[in-house]
C-alpha positions as CSV (number, residue, x, y, z in Angstrom):
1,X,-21.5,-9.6,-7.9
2,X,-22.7,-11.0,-4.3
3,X,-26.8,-9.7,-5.9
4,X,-26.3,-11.5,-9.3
5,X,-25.2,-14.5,-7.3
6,X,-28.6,-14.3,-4.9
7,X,-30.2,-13.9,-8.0
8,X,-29.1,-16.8,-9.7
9,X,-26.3,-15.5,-12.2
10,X,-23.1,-17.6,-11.5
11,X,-20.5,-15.2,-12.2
12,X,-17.1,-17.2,-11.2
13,X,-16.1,-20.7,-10.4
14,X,-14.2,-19.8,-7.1
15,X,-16.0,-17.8,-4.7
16,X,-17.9,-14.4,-4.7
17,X,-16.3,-11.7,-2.5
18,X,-18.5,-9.5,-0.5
19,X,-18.0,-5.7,0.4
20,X,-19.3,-3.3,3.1
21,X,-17.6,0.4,3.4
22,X,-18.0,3.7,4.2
23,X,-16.2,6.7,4.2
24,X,-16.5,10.4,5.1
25,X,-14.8,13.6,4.8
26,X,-15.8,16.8,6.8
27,X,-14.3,20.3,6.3
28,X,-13.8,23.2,8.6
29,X,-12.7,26.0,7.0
30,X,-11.6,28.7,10.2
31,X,-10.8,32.8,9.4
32,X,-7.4,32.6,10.4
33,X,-5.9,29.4,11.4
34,X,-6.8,27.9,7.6
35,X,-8.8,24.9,6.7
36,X,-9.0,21.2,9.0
37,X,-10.3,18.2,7.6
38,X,-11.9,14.9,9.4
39,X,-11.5,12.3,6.9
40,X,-11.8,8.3,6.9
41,X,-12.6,5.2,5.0
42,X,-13.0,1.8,6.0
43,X,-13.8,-1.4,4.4
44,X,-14.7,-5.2,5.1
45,X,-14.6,-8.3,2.2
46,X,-15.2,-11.7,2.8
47,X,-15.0,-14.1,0.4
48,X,-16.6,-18.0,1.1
49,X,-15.9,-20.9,-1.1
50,X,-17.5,-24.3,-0.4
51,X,-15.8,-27.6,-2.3
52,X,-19.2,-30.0,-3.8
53,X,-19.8,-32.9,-1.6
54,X,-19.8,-35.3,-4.5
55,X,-16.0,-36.2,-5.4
56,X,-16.1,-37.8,-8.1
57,X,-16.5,-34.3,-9.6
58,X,-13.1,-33.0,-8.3
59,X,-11.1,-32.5,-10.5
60,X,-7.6,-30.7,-9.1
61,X,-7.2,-30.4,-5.4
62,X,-8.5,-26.9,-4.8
63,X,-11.7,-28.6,-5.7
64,X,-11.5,-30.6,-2.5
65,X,-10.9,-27.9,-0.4
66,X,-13.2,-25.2,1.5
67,X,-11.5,-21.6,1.7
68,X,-12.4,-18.4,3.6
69,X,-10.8,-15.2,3.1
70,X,-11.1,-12.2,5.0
71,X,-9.7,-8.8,4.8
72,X,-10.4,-5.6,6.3
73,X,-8.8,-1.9,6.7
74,X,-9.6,1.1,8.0
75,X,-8.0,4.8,8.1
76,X,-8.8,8.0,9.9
77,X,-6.9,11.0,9.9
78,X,-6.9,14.8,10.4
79,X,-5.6,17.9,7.9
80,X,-4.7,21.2,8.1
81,X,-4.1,23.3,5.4
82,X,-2.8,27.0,5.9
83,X,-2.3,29.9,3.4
84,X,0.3,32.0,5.0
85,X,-0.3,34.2,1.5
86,X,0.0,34.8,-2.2
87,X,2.9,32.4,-2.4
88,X,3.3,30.5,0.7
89,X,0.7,27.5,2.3
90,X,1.5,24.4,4.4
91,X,-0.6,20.9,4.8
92,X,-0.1,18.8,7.9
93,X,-1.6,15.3,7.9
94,X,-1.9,12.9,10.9
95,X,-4.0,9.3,10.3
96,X,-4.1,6.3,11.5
97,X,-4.4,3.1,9.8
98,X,-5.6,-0.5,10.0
99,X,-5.2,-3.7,7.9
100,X,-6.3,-7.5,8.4
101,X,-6.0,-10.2,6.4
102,X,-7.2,-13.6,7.1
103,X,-7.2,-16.9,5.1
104,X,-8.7,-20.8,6.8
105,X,-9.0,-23.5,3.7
106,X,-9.3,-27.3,5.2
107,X,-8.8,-30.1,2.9
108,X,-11.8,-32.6,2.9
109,X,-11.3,-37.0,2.4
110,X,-13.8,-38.8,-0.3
111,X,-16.1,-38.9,3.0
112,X,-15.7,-35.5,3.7
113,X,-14.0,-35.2,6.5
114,X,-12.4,-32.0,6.6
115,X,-8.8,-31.0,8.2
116,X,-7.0,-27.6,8.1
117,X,-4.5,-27.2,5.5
118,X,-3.5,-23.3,5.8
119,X,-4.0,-20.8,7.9
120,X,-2.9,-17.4,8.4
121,X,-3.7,-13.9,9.8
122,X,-1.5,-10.5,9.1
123,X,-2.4,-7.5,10.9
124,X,-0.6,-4.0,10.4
125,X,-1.6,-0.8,12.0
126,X,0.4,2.5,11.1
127,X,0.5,6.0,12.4
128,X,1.8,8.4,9.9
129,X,2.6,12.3,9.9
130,X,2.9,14.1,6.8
131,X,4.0,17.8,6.2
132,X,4.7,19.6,3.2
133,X,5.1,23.4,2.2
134,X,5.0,25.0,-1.2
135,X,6.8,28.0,-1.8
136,X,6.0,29.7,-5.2
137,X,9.7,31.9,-5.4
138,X,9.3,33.5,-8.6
139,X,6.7,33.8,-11.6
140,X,8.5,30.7,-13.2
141,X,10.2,28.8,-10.0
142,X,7.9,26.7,-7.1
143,X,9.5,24.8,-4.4
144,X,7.7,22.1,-2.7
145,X,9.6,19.9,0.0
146,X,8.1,18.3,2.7
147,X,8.8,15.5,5.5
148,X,6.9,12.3,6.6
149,X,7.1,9.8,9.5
150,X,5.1,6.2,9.9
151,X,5.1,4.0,13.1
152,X,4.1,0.8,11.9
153,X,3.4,-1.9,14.4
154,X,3.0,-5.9,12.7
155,X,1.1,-9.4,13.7
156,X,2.1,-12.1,11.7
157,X,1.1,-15.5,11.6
158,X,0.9,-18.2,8.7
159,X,0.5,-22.2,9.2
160,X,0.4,-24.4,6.2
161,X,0.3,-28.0,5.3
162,X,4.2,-29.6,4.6
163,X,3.9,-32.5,2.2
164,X,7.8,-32.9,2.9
165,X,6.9,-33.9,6.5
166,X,3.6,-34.7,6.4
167,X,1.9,-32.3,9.0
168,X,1.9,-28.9,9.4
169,X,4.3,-26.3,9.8
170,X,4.2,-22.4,10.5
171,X,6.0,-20.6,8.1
172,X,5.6,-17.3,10.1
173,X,5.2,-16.2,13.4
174,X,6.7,-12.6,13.6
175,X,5.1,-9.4,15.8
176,X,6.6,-6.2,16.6
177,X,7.3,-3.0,15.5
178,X,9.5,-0.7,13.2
179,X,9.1,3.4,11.7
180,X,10.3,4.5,8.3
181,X,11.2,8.2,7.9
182,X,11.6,10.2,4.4
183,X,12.4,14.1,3.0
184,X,11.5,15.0,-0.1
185,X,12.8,18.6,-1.8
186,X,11.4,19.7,-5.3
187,X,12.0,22.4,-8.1
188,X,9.8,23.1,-10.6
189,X,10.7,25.4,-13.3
190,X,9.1,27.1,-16.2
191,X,12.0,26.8,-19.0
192,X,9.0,28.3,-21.1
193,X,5.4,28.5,-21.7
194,X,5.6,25.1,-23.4
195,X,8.7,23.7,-21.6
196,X,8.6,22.6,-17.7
197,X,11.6,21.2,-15.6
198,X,11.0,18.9,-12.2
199,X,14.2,18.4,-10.5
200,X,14.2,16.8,-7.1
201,X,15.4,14.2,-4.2
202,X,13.7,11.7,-2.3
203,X,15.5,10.1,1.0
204,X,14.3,7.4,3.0
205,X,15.2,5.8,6.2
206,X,14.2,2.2,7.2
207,X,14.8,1.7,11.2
208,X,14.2,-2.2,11.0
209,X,17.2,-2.6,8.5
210,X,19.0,0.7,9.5
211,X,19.3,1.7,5.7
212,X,18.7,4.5,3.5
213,X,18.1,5.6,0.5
214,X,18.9,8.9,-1.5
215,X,16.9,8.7,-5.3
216,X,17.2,12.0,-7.3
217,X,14.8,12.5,-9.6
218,X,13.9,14.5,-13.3
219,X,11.5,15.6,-15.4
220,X,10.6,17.3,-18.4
221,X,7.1,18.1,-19.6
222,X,7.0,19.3,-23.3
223,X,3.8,20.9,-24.6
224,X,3.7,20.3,-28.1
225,X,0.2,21.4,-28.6
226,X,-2.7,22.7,-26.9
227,X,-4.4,19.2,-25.9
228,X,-0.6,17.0,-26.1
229,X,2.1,17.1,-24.0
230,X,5.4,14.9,-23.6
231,X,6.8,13.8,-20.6
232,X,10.0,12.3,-19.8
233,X,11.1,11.6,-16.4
234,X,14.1,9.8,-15.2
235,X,15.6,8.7,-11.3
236,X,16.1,6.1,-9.0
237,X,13.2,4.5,-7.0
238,X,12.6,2.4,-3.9
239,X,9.7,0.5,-2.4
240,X,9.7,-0.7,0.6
241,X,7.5,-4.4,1.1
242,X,4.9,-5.4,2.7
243,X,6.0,-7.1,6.4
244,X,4.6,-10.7,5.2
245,X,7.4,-10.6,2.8
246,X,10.1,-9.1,4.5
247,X,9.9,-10.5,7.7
248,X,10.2,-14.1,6.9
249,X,11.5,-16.4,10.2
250,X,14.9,-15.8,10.8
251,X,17.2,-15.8,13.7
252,X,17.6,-12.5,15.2
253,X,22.1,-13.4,14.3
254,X,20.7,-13.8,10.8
255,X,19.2,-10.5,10.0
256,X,21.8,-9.0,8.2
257,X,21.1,-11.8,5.6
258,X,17.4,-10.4,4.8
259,X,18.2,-6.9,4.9
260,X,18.5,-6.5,1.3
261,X,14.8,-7.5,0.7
262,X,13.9,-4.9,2.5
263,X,14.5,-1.9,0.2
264,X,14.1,-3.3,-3.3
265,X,16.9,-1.9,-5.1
266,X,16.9,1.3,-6.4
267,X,15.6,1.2,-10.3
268,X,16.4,3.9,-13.3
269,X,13.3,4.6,-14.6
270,X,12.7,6.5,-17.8
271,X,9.4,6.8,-19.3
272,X,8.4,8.5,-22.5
273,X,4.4,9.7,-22.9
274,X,2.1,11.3,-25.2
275,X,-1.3,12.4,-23.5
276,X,-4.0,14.7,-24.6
277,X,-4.3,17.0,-21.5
């Protein structure tokens, strides 16, 4: 969009965003200590909006304001996978993770004066571990069960204008760190050559809110032709939030209240599909 906006072609009304990334991925398979992969992607977006200097054509007040966003991200990690034989293999992940978001917008006067009106930066790094093993224990039964860890570390800071008081006021100012740890156990079973049963459970442990989670799970895949199958699949489901949301400024007495918004309660979700395979 950034070229066909050099080139003349106005293609929005409030700002073009502008990419950069890059990403690799190198295998190295070994005789006997199975396969490692070097793996990473990282990205950078900007996006730059300038309000006219004529205001007699503003119209609302974003029109009277200039905005930059940025955002960035970045992840690196290592995997192994091993074949221990005909029915067993493992995968091991470790990465590493980066995130940065950053938004400026002043406000300008009829002369164009311009003063800030928000501004705010959120930073999140991670380290993760994942390990998994599949297990295939009969013609018709594979396990797969598996563990991961994440270290997450936050920055937090947000300042906007209060029309209430006239000025501005910081709505967030939050850094530290928490870790989230999950298990995960699954059966798949071949009821027939047409019929296939997931069952499963999911647990999850939050360290900030010391809570958990246990979500069993289902599923049924029906093939009712060669090219269409059904699916239904039922359980309960958590997500956790991003830190901006649940980490909003709060006595450290008070943080029972805001527990709760840290696991979004669990959901029953049941879901009924007809794909051609």
């Amino acid at each position: 969009m950034s070229l066909l906006e050099k080139v003349g072609v106005k293609v929005s009304d409030t700002g073009i965003p502008k990419y950069q990334d890059l990403s690799f991925n190198f295998v190295f398979p070994t005789k006997k200590a199975g396969t490692f992969s070097l793996f990473g992607i990282g990205g950078l977006g900007k996006i730059k909006e300038t309000a006219k200097r004529n205001f007699q054509e503003w119209e609302e007040r974003t029109d009277a304001q200039d905005m930059n966003l940025g955002f960035n991200a970045g992840s690196a990690g290592l995997k192994h996978q091993y074949i221990a034989n005909d029915r067993l293999y493992f995968t091991n992940i470790i990465s590493a993770s980066v995130s940065r978001n950053s938004n400026k917008t002043d406000t300008l006067t009829q002369d164009y004066v311009t003063s800030l009106y928000h501004k705010d930066k959120f930073t999140n790094t991670a380290i993760r571990y994942a390990g998994s093993l599949n297990y295939r224990a009969s013609s018709k039964n594979t396990i797969r069960a598996g563990i991961n860890a994440s270290l997450l570390r936050y920055d937090l800071y947000a300042l906007t204008y209060d029309t209430e008081i006239a000025a501005l006021k910081e709505r967030i100012n939050e850094n530290g760190s928490t870790s989230t740890y999950d298990a995960f156990a699954q059966l798949k079973t071949e009821l027939s050559d047409r019929l296939t049963l997931n069952t499963g459970v999911h647990a999850n442990y939050f360290a900030l809110s010391k809570s958990w989670t246990a979500e069993p799970r289902l599923g049924l895949n029906w093939k009712v032709a060669p090219d269409q199958t059904v699916s239904f699949g039922t359980g309960l489901y958590n997500r956790l939030e991003p830190s901006a949301i649940i980490l909003p400024r709060a006595e450290p007495d008070k943080i029972q209240q805001i527990i709760p918004r840290y696991l979004l309660p669990s959901l029953l979700r049941l879901s009924l599909d007809m794909k051609r395979i």
